[in-house]
PDB file of N, CA, C and O in Angstrom:
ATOM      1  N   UNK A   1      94.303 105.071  51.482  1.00  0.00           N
ATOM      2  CA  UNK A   1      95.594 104.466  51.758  1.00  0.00           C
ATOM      3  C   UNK A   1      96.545 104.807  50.617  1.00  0.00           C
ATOM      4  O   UNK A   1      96.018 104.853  49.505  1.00  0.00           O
ATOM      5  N   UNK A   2      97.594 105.005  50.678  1.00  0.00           N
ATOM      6  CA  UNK A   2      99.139 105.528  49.994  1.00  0.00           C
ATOM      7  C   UNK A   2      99.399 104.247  49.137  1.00  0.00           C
ATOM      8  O   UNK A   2      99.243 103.138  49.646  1.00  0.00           O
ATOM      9  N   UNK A   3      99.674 104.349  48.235  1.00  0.00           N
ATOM     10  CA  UNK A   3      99.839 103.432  46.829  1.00  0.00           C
ATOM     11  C   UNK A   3     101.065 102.505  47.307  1.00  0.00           C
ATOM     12  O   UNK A   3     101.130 101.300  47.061  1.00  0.00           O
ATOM     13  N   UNK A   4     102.175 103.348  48.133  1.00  0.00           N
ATOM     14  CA  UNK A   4     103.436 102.818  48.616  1.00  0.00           C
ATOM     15  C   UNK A   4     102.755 101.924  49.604  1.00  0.00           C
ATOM     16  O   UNK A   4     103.316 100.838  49.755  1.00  0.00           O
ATOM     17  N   UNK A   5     101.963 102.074  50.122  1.00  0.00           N
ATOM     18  CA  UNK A   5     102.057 100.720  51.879  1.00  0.00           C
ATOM     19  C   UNK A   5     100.828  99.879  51.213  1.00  0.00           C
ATOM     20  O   UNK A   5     100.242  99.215  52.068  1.00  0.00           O
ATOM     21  N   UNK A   6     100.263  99.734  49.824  1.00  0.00           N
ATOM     22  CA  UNK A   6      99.575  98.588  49.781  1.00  0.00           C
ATOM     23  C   UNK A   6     100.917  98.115  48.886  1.00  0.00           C
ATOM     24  O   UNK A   6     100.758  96.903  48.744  1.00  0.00           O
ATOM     25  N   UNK A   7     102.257  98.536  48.168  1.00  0.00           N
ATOM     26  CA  UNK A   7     103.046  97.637  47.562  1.00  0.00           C
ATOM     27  C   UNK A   7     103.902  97.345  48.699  1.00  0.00           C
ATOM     28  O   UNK A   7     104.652  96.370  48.756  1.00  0.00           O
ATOM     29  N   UNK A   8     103.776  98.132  49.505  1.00  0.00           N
ATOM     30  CA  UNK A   8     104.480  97.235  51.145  1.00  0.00           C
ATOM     31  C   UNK A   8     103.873  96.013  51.247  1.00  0.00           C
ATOM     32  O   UNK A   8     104.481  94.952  51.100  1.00  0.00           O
ATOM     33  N   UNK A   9     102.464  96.125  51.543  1.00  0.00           N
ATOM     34  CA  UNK A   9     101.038  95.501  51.814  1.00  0.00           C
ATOM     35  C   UNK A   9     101.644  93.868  51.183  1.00  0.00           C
ATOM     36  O   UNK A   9     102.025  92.924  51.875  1.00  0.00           O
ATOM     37  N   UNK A  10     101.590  93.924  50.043  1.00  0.00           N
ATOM     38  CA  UNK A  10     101.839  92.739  48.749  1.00  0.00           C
ATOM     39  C   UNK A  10     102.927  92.421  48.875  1.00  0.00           C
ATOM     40  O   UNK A  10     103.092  91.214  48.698  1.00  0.00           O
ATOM     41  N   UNK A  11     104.060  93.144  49.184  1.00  0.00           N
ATOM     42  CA  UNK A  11     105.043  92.281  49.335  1.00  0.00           C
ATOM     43  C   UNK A  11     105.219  91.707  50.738  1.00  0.00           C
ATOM     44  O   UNK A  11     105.850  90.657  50.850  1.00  0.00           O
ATOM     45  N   UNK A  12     104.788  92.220  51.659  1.00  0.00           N
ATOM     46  CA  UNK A  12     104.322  91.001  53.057  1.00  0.00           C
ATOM     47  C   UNK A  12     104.218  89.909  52.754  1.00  0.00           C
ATOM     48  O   UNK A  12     104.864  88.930  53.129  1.00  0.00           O
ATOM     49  N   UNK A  13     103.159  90.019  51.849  1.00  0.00           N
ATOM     50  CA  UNK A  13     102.272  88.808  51.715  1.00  0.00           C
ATOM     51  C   UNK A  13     103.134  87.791  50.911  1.00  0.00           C
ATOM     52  O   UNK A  13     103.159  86.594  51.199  1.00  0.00           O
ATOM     53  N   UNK A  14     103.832  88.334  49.898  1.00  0.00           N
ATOM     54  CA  UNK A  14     104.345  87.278  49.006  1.00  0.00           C
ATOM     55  C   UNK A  14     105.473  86.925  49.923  1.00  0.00           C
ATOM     56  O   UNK A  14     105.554  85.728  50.197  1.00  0.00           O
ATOM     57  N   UNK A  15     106.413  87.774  50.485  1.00  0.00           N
ATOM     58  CA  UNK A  15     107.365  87.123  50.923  1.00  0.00           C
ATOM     59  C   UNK A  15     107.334  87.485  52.827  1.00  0.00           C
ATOM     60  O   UNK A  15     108.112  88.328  53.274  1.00  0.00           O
ATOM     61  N   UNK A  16     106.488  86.835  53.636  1.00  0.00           N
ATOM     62  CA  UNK A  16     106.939  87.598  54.824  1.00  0.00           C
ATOM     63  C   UNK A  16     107.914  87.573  56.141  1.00  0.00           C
ATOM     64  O   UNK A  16     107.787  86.390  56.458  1.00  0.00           O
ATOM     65  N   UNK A  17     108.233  87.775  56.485  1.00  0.00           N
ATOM     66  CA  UNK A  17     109.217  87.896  57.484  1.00  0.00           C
ATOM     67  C   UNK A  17     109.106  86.651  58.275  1.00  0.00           C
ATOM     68  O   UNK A  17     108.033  86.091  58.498  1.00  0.00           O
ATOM     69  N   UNK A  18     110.694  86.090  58.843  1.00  0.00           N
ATOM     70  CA  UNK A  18     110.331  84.680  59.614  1.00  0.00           C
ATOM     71  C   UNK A  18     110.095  85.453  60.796  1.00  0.00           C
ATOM     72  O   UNK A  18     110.040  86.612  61.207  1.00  0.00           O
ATOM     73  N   UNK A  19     109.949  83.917  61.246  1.00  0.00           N
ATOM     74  CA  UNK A  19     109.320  84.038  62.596  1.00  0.00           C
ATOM     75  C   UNK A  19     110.714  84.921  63.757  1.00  0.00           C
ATOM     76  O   UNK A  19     110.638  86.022  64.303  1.00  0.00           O
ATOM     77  N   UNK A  20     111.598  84.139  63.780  1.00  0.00           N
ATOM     78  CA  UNK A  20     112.632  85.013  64.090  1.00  0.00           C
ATOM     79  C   UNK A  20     112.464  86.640  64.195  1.00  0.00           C
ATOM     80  O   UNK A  20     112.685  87.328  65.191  1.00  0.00           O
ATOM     81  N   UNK A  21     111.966  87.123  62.761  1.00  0.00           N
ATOM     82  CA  UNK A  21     112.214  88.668  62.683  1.00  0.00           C
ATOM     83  C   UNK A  21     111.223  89.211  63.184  1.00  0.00           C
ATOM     84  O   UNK A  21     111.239  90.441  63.241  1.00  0.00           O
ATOM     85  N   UNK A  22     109.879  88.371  63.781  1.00  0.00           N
ATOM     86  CA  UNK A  22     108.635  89.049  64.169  1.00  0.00           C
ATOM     87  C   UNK A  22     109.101  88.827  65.717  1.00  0.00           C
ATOM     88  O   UNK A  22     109.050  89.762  66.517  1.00  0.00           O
ATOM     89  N   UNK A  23     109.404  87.971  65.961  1.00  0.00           N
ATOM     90  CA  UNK A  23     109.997  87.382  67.661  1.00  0.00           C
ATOM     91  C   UNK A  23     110.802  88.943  67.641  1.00  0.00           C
ATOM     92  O   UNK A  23     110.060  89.769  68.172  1.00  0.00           O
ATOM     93  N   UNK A  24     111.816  89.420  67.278  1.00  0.00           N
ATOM     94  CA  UNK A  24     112.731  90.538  67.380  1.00  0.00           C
ATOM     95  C   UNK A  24     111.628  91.837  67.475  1.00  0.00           C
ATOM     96  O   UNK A  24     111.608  92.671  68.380  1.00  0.00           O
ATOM     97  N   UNK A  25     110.930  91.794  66.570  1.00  0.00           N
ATOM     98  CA  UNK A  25     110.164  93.450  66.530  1.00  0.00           C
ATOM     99  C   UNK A  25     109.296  93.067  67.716  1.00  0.00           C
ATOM    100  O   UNK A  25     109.486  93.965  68.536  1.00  0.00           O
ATOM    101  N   UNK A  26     108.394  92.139  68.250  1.00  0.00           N
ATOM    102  CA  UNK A  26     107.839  92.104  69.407  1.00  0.00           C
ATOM    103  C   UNK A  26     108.591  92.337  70.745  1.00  0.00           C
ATOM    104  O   UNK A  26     108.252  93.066  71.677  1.00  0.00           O
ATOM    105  N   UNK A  27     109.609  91.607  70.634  1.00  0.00           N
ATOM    106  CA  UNK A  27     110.703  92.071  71.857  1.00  0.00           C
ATOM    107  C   UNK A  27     110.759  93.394  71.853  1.00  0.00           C
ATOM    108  O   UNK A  27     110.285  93.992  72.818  1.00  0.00           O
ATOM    109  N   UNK A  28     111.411  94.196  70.657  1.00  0.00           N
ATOM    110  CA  UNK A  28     111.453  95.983  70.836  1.00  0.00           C
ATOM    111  C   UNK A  28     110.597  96.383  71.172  1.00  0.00           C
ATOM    112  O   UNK A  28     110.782  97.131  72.132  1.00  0.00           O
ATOM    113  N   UNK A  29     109.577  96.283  70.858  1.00  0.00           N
ATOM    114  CA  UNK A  29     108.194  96.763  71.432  1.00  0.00           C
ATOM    115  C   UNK A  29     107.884  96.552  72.558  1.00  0.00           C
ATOM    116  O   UNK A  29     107.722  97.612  73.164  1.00  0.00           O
ATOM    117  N   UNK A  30     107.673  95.446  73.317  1.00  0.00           N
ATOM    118  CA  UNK A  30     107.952  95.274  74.664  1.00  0.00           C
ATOM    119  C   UNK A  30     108.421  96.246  76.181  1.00  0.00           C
ATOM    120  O   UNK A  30     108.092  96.745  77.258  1.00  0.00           O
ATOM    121  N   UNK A  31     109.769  95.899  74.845  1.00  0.00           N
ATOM    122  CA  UNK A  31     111.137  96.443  75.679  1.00  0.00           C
ATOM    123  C   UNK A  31     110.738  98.135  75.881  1.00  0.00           C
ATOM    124  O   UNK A  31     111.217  98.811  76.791  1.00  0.00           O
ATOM    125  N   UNK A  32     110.255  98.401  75.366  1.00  0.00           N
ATOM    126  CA  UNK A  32     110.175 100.185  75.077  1.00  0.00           C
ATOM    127  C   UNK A  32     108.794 100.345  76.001  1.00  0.00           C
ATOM    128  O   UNK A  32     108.422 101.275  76.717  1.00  0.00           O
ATOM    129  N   UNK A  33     108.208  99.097  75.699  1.00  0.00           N
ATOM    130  CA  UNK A  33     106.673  99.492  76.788  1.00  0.00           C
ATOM    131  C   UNK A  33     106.936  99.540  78.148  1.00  0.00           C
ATOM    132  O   UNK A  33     106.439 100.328  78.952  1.00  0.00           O
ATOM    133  N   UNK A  34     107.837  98.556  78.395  1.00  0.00           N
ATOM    134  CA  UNK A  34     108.290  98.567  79.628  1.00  0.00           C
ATOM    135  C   UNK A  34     109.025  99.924  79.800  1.00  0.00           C
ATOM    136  O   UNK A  34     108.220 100.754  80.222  1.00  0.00           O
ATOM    137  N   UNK A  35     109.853 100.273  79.683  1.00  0.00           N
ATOM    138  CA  UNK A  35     110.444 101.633  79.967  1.00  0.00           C
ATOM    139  C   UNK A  35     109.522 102.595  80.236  1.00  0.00           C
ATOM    140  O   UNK A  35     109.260 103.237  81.253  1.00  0.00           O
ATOM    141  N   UNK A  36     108.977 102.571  78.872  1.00  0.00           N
ATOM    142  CA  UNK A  36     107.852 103.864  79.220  1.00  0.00           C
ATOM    143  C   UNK A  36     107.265 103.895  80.300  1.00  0.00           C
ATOM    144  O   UNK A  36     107.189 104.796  81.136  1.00  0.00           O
ATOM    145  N   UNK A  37     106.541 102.160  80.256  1.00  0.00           N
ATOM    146  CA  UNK A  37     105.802 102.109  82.019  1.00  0.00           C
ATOM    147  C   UNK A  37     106.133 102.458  83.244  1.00  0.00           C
ATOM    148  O   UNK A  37     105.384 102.821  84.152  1.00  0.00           O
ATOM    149  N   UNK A  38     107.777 102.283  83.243  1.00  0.00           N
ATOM    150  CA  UNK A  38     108.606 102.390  84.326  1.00  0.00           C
ATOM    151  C   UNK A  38     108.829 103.390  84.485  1.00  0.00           C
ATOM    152  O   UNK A  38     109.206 103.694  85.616  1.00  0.00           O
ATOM    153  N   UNK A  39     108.704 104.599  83.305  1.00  0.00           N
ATOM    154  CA  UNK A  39     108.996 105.919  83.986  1.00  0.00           C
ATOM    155  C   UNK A  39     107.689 106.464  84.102  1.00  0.00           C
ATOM    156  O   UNK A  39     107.379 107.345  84.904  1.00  0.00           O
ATOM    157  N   UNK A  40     106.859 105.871  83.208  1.00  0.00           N
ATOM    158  CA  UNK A  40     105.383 106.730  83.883  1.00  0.00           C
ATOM    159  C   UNK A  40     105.196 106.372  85.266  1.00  0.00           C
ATOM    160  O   UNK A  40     104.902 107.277  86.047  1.00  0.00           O
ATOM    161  N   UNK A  41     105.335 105.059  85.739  1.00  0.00           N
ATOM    162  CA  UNK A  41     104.827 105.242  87.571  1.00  0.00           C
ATOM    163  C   UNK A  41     106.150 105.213  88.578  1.00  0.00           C
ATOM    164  O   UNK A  41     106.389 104.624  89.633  1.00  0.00           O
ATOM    165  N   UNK A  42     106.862 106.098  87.773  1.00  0.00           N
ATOM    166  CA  UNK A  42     108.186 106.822  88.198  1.00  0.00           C
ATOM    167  C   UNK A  42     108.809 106.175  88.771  1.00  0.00           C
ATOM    168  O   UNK A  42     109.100 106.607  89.886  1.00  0.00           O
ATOM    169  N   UNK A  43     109.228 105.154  88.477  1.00  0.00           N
ATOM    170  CA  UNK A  43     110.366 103.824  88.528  1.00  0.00           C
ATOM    171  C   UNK A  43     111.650 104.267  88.239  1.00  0.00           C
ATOM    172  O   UNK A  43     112.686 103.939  88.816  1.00  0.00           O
ATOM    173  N   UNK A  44     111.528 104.961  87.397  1.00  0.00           N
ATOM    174  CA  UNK A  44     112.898 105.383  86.816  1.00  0.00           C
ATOM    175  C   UNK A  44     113.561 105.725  87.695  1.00  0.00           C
ATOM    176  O   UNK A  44     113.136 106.117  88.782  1.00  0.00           O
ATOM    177  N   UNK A  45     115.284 105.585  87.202  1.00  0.00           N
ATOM    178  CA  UNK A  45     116.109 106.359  88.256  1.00  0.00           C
ATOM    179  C   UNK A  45     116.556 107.525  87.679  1.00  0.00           C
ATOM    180  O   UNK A  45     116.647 107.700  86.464  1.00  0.00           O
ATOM    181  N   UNK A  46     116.912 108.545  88.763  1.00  0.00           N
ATOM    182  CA  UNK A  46     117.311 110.302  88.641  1.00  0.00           C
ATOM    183  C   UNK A  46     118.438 109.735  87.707  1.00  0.00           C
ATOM    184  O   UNK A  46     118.029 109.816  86.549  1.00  0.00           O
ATOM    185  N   UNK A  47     119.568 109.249  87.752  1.00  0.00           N
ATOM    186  CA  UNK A  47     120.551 109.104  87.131  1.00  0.00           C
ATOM    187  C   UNK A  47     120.489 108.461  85.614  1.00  0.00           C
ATOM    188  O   UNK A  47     121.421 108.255  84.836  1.00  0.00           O
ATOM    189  N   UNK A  48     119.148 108.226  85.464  1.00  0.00           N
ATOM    190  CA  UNK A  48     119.043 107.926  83.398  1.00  0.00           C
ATOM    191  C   UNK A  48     117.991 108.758  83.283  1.00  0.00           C
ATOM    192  O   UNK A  48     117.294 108.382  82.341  1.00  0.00           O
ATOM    193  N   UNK A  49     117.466 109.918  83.919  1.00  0.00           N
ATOM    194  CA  UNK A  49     116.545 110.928  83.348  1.00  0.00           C
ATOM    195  C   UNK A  49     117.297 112.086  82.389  1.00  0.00           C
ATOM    196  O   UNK A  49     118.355 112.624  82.717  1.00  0.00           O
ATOM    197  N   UNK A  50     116.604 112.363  81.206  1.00  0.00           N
ATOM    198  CA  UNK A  50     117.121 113.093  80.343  1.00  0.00           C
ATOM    199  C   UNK A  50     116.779 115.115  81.308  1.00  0.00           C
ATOM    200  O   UNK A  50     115.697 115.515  81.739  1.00  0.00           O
ATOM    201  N   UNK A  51     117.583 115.573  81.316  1.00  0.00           N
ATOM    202  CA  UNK A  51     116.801 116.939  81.976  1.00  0.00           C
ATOM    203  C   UNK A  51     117.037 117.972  80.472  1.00  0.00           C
ATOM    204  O   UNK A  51     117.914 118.471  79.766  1.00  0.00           O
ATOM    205  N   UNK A  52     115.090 117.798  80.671  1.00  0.00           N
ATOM    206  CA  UNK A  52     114.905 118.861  79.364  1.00  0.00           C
ATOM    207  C   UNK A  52     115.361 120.085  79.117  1.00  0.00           C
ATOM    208  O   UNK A  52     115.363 120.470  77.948  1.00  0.00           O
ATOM    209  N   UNK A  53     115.811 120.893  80.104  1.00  0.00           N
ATOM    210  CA  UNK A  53     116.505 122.241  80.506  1.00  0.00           C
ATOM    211  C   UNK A  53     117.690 121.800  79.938  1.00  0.00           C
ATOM    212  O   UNK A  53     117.927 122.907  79.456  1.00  0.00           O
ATOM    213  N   UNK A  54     118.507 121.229  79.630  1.00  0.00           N
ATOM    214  CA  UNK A  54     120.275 120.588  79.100  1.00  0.00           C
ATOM    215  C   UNK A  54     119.727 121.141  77.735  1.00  0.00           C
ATOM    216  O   UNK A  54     120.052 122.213  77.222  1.00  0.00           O
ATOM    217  N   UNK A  55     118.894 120.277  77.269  1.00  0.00           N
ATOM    218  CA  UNK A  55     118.462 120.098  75.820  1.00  0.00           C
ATOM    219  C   UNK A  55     118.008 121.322  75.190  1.00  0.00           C
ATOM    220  O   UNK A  55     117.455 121.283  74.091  1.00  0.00           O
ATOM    221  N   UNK A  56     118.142 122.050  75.610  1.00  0.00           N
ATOM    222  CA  UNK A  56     117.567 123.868  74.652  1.00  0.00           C
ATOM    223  C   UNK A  56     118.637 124.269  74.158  1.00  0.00           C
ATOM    224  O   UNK A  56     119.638 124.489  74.840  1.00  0.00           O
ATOM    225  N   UNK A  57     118.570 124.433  72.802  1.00  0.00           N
ATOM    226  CA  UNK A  57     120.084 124.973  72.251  1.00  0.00           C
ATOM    227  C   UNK A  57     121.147 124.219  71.708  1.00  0.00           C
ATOM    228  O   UNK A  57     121.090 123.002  71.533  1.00  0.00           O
ATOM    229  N   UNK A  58     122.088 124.914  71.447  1.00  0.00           N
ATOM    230  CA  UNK A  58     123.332 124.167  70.887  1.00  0.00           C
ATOM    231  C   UNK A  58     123.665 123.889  71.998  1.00  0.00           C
ATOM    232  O   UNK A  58     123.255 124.390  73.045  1.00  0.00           O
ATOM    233  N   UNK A  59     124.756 122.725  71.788  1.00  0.00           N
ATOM    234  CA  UNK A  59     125.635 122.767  72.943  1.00  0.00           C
ATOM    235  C   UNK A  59     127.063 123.534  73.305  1.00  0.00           C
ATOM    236  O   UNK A  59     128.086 123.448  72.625  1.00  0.00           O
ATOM    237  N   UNK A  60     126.949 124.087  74.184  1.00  0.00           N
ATOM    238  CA  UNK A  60     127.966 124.504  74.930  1.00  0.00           C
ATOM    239  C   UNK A  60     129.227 124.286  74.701  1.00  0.00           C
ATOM    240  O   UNK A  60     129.612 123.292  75.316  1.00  0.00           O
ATOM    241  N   UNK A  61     130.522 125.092  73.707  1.00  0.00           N
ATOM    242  CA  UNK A  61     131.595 124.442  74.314  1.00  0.00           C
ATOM    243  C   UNK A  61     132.266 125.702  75.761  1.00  0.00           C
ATOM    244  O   UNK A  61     132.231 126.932  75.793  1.00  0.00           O
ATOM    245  N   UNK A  62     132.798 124.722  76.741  1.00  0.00           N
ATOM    246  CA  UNK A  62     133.095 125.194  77.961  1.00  0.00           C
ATOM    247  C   UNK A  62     134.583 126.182  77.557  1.00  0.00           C
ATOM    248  O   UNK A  62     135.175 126.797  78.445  1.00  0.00           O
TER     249      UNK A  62
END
């Protein structure tokens, strides 16, 4: 283990996050599982799909 994430590690401990801020990072997490889920059993809609073919390259000016 990295010298940096056990002085992460220790300072958890001495001072750690309220409950509030763990309620927030569980929600994001959630929130993102759900998405993912939704587009893995293709829930998603055509109209918020990213099309990877756009994404090659700079962009375009017209």
């Amino acid at each position: 283990m990295n010298l940096i994430w056990l002085i992460r590690a220790s300072r958890w401990v001495r001072n750690p996050p309220s409950p509030q801020r763990v309620k927030l990072v569980f929600a994001a997490i959630v929130i993102a599982l759900l998405v993912v889920g939704i587009e893995w059993m293709g829930w998603w809609p055509e109209w918020a799909a990213v099309d990877p073919k756009s994404m090659r390259g700079p962009p375009r000016i017209p």
